[in-house]
C-alpha positions as CSV (number, residue, x, y, z in Angstrom):
1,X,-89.1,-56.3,-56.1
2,X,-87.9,-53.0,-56.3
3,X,-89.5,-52.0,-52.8
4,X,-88.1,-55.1,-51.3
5,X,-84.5,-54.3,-52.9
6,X,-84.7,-50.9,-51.1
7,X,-85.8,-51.7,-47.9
8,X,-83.1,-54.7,-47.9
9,X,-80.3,-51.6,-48.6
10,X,-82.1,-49.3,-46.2
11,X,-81.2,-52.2,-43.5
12,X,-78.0,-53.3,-44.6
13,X,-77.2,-49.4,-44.2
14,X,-78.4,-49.0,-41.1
15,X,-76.5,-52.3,-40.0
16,X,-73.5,-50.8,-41.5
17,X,-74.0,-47.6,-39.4
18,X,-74.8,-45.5,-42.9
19,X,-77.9,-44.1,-40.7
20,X,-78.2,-41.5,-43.8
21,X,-77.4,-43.8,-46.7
22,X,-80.4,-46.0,-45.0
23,X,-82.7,-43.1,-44.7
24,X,-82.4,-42.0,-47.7
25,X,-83.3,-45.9,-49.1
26,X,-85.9,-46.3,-46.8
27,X,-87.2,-42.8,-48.1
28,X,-87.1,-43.8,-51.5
29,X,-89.2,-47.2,-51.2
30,X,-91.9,-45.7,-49.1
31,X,-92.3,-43.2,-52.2
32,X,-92.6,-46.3,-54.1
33,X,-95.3,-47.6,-51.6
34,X,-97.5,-44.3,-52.0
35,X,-99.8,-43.9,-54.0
36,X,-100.2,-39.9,-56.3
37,X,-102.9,-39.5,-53.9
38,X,-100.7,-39.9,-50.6
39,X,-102.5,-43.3,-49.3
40,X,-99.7,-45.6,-48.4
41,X,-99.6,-49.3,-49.5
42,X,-99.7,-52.0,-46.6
43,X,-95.8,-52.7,-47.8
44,X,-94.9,-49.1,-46.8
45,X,-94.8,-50.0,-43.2
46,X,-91.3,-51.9,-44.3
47,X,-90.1,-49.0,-45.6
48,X,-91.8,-46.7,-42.6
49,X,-89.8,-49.1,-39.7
50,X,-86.6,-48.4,-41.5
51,X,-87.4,-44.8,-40.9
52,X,-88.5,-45.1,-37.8
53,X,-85.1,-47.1,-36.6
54,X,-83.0,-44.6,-38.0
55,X,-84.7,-41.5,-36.7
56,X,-84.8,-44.0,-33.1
57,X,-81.0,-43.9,-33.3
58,X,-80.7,-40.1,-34.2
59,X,-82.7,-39.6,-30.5
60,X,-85.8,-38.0,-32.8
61,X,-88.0,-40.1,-30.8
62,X,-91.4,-37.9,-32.0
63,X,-90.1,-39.2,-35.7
64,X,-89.5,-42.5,-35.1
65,X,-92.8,-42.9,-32.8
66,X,-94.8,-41.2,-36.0
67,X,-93.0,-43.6,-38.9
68,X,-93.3,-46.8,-36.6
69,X,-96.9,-46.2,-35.4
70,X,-97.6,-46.0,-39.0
71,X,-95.7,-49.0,-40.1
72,X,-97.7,-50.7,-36.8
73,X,-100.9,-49.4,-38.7
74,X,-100.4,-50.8,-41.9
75,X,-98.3,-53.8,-41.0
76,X,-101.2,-56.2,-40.1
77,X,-103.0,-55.5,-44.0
78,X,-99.6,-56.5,-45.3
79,X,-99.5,-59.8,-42.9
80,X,-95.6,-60.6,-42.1
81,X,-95.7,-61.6,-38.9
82,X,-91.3,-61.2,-38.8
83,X,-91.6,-57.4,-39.8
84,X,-94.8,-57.1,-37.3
85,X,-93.2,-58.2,-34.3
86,X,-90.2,-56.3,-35.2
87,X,-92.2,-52.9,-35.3
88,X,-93.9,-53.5,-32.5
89,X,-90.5,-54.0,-30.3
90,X,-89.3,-50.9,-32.0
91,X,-92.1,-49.3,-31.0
92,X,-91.3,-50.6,-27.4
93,X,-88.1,-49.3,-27.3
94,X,-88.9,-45.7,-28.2
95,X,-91.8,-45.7,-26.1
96,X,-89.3,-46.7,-22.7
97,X,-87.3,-43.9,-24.6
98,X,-89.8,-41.5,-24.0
99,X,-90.7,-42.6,-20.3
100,X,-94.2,-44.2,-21.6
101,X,-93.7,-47.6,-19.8
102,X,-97.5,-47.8,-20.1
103,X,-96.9,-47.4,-24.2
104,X,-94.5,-49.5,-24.4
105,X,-95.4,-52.5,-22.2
106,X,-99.2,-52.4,-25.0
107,X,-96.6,-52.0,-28.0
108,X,-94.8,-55.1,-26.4
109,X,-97.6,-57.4,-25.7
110,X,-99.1,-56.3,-29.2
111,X,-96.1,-58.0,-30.9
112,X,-96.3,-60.9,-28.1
113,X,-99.5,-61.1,-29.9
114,X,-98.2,-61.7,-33.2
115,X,-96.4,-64.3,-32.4
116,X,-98.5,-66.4,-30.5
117,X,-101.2,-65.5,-33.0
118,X,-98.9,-67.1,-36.4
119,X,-96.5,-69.9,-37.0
120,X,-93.1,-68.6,-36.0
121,X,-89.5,-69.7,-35.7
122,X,-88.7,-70.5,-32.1
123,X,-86.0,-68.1,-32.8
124,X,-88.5,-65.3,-33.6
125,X,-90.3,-66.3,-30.1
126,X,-86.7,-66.0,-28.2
127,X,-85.8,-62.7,-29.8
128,X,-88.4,-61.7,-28.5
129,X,-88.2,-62.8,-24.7
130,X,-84.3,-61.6,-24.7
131,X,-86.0,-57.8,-25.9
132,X,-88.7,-58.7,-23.0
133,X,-85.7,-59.0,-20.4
134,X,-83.8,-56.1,-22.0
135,X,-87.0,-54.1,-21.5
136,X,-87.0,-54.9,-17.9
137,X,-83.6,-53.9,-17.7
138,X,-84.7,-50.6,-18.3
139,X,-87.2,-50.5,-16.1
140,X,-85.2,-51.4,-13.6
141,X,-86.8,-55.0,-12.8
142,X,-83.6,-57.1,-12.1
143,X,-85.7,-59.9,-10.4
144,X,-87.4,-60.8,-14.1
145,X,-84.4,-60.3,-15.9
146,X,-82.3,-62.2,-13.9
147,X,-85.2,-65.4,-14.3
148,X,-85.1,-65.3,-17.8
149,X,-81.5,-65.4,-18.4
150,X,-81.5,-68.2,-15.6
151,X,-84.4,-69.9,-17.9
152,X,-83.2,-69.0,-21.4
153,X,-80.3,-72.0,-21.5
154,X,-77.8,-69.4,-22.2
155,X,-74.5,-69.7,-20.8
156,X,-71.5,-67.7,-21.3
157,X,-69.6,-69.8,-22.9
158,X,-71.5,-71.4,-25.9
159,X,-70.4,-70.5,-29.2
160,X,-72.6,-67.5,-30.7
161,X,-74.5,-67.9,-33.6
162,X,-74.8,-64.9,-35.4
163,X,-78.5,-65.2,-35.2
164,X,-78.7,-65.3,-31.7
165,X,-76.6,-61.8,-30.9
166,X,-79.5,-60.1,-29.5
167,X,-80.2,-62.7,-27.1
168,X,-76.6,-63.0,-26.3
169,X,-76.1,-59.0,-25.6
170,X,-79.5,-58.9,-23.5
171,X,-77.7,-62.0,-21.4
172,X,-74.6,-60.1,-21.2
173,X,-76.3,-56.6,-20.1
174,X,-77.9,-59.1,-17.5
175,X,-74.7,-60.4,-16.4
176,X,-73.6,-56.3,-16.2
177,X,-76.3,-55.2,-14.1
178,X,-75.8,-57.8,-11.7
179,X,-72.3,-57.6,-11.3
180,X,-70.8,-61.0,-12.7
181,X,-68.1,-58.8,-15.4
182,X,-66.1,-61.9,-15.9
183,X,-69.5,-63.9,-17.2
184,X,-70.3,-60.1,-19.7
């Protein structure tokens, strides 16, 4: 409980923009999730995503690479398919951070994997198409993006849930990068 109560603040931190208040949570349940002789406990890999999402947003891309590969690692032995997905999208995105587009596209299919592989929310499954069509955003392939914001049902002016934000940035980046501001 007291692992999950500190990866929970580590997130609500990093939400919150407290990058070193969430660190420093984050830091403190992976200690809980290692062992005296140093092996890590499948649950550190929460812990090890929250680090690697903060070091991701202070640009320490070797850091966050190194704590997410680990929580990548560990995260099948501890078998949430939620968290599983999530670190391998993270991983995604620092890989295209690096210029590994060959990394990132395996670290994106392995969490495609996940899902199709468990029984998942179909809002898990279009989380992850919107980060798909953000990823090809950045690689520069409009054409794909552009299909799955025409097949997502999307339109610019439903009501957002809050649960659906990602998807609704990723349509409106869409929306940016091919010129329609007014639908952004």
């Amino acid at each position: 409980l007291e692992l999950y109560a500190l990866t929970t603040l580590s997130a609500v931190a990093y939400y919150q923009g407290q990058l070193h208040q969430s660190c420093n949570f984050a830091q403190e349940a992976l200690e809980l999730a290692t062992l005296p002789s140093g092996q890590m406990l499948p649950s550190a890999s929460w812990a090890l995503k929250g680090l690697g999402y903060n070091n991701y947003e202070w640009n320490d891309l070797a850091s966050a690479e190194k704590h997410t590969q680990l929580a990548a690692d560990l995260g099948p032995k501890w078998g949430d398919p939620i968290d599983m997905t999530g670190t391998f999208l993270l991983l995604s995105n620092i890989k295209i951070a690096k210029g590994d587009v060959t990394g990132a596209q395996h670290a994106f299919e392995k969490g495609e994997e996940v899902i199709q592989s468990h029984a998942v929310s179909s809002g898990l499954v279009n989380w992850v198409k919107s980060e798909k069509a953000f990823c090809w955003l950045r690689q520069e392939n409009l054409d794909a993006a552009v299909r799955w914001a025409r097949n997502s049902g999307m339109v610019p002016t439903d009501e957002i849930s809050l649960l659906r934000t990602s998807e609704y940035r990723t349509l409106a980046r869409v929306y940016l990068a091919t010129k329609e501001y007014e639908k952004a």
